[in-house]
N, C-alpha and C positions, 0 to 999 in steps of 0.2 A: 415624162412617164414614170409611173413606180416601179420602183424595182425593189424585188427580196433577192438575199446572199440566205440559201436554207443550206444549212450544215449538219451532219450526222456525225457522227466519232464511238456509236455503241458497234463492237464487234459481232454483235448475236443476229444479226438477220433479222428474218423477218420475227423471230423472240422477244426483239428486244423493247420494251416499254417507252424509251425514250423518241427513237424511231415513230411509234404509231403516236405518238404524242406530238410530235414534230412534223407528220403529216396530217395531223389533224389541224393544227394550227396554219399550215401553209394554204390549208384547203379556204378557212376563214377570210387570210390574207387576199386572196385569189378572190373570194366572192367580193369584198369590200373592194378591191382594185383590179376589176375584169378586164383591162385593157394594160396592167401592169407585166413584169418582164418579172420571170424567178431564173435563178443561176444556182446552180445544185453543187456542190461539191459533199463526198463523203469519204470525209478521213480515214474512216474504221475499213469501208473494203481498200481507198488507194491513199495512205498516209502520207502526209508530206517530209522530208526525210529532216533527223534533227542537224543542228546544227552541230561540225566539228571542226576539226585544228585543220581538216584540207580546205573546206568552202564557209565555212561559220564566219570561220573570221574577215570575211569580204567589208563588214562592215566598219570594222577599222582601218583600214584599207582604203587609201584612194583611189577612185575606178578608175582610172589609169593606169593604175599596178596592178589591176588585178589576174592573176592566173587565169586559164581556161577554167577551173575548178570555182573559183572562187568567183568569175563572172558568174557561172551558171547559178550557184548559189542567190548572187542576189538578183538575177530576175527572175526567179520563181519569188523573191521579197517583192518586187516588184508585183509581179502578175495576182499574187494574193493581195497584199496590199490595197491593189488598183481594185480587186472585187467589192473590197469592205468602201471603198471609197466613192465608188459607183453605184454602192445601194445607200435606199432610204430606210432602210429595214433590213437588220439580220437578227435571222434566227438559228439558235444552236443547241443542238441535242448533244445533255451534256449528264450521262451515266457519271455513277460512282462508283471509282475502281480501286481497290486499296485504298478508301480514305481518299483517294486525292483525284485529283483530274485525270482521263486515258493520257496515255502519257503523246500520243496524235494531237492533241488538242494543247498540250504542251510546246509540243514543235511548231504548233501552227501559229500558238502566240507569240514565241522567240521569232518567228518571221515577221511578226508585225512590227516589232518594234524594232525600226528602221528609221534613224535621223537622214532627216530631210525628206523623208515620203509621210511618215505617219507621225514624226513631232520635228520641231525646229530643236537642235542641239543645242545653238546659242542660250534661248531662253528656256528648255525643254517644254515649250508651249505644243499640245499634242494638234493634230492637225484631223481627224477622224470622229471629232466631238460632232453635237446635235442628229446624229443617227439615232432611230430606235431598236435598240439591243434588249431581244427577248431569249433567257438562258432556260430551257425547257430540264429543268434535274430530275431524275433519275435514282430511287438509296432504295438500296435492297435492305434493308435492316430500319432502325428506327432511329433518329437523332434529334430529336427536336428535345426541348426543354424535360425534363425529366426521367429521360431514356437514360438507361447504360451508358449508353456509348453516346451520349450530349458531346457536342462539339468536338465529335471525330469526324466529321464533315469538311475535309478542308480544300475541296472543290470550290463549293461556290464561297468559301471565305477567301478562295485564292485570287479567282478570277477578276473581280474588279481591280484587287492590285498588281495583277499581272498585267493587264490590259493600260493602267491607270495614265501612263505615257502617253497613251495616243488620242486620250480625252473620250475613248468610249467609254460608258458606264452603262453595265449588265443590270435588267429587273430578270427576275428568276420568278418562275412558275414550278413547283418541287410533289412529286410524288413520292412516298415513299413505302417501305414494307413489300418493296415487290416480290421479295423471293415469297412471301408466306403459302402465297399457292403451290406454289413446289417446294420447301421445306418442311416435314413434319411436323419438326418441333418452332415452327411458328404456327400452326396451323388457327391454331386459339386468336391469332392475328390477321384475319383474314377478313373479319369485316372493319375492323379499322383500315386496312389496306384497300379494300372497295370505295370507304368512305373517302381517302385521301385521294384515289385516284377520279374521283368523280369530281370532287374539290377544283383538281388541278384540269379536269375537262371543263368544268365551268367558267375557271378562268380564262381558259382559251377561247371559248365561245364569244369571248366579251371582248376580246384584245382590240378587234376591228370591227365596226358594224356594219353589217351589208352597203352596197352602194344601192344608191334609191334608185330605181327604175322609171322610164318616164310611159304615162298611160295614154 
């Protein structure tokens, strides 16, 4: 049976672009695999905590030594891990925050990378490869090729090398310009922003094609 791992990490509620962007995309998933299984976690209302010097370091650690701290630590490595390993499909709503990734979706990746659940340490051969990983972004301002601020984007330039270990590899679907509706002095920006945004719902439309129905 199919299964999706759907991920949120925008803190804005029901505001937030990436969210409606990521339910629109699971909705697709859902029609193309009506009898598949979705597993929801959302970082941004219940974050997963980062890693530090009490339980982080479990991983150097052989689980025989490990403190109470630092068990607990790695099986929530475990219990995440196991999600992404369990589906055939995640998806991740994945805003731009200061330039870089929420820092939720930061910790969520330090959890993943976990020798012997999501790569072999011997050979660092990643173990979480042939998934299909759809990164749904999110830029309130403009970055693409001739913008200001060209390649202050370093979310999605982060992501595939953060992940890179465990042999998933991220395709991105990217909206951007979203503040311009609520910014003034973007306002002159606002059908480019419509246009982008329509862009990246096209895309989504297309990700999955319905499942045929029988007559």
């Amino acid at each position: 049976m199919a299964r999706l791992l759907h991920i949120d990490s925008s803190v804005q509620g029901d505001g937030s672009v990436s969210r409606r962007l990521t339910a629109r995309a699971a909705g697709v998933w859902r029609a193309a695999h009506p009898d598949g299984t979705v597993v929801y976690r959302d970082l941004g209302a219940d974050p997963v905590p980062h890693l530090d010097s009490v339980g982080g370091i479990s991983r150097l650690v052989p689980r025989e030594q490990h403190t109470e701290a630092q068990a607990a630590s790695w099986a929530l490595t475990e219990e995440l891990v196991g999600e992404v390993a369990a589906a055939d499909t995640i998806l991740l709503g994945l805003p731009l925050y200061n330039y870089g990734v929420p820092s939720s979706v930061k910790a969520w990746v330090d959890h993943l990378i976990a020798p012997g659940l999501s790569y072999r340490p011997e050979s660092m051969k990643g173990l979480l490869s042939g998934r299909d990983f759809i990164a749904i972004a999110s830029r309130g301002g403009g970055y693409g090729e001739g913008a200001p601020k060209q390649g202050w984007d370093h979310a999605t330039a982060w992501l595939p090398h953060g992940l890179s270990l465990t042999g998933l590899e991220p395709r991105f679907i990217t909206t951007e310009l979203t503040l311009a509706q609520h910014n003034p002095a973007m306002s002159s920006l606002i059908p480019l922003a419509e246009e982008s945004r329509r862009q990246a719902e096209a895309a989504i439309d297309k990700l999955w094609p319905p499942a045929m129905t029988g007559v």
